[in-house]
Steps between C-alpha positions, in 0.01 A plus 500: 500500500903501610567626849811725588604285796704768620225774458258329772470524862716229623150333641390508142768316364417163323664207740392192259698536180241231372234753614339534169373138475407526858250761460390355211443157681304714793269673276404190296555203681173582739193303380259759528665812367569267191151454506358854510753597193742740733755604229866591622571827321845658645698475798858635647635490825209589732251559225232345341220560237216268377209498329170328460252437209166541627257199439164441626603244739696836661227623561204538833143509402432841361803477286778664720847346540463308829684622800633169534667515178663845552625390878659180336670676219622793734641230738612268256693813331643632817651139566683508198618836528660366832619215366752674288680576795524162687820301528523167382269195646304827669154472424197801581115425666302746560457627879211733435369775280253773447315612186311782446235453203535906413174422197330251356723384180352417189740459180652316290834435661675538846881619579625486784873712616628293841805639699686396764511817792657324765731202448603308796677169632138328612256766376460657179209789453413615171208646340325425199262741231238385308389684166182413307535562138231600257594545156728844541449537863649378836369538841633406805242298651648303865848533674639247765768455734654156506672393778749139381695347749853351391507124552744194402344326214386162623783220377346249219558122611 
């Protein structure tokens, strides 16, 4: 999705002009969002959607999505969304975040719409929707507040 540079909030703009394989690396470069299938649908400066195909493995024991799988792919979205605003050799972790589980989700897919509210030098807050779909229909089902804090990447030796 191309980005008006000139359009966004000067906090907004994109300060990595390699940002693109950046996010890319942050969304699928982490071991365990690999393994849970978390898809990378969209992103743009301060934005970020994904989505996830529901197995059973997603699932607690009466057949809900498991909180811990809608708190990892709310945080895991937020992150990126921040990410497309870091500078170069600027890496996010997450300092905290909340979720609110709004109803149980049951579907076939989830999306979730991350956005960055607040950028800052150390701290970045965003917040993060996730929709359960079911053949035609979408529900918002939790909502979190992700608090990343703005660190040096670690140097390779």
């Amino acid at each position: 999705m191309a980005v008006e540079q000139d359009s966004l909030p000067t906090e907004y703009r994109i300060r990595n002009p390699g940002f693109a394989a950046e996010v890319e690396r942050v969304f699928y470069q982490a071991p365990f969002v690999r393994d849970l299938g978390f898809k990378l649908i969209s992103f743009e400066a301060g934005r970020c959607e994904t989505e996830l195909l529901l197995q059973e493995k997603h699932l607690q024991q009466d057949g809900y999505v498991h909180a811990g799988v809608q708190a990892t792919l709310a945080d895991h979205s937020a992150g990126t969304a921040g990410a497309t605003l870091l500078a170069p050799g600027q890496i996010v972790l997450t300092a905290e975040f909340k979720i609110n589980l709004l109803r149980a989700a049951k579907g076939e897919s989830l999306r979730c719409r991350a956005w960055v509210l607040k950028p800052g030098r150390s701290l970045i807050i965003a917040e993060s929707e996730i929709y359960c779909l079911n053949k035609e229909r979408a529900e918002l089902v939790s909502k979190a507040t992700v608090t990343l804090a703005v660190v040096e990447a670690a140097k390779k030796t």
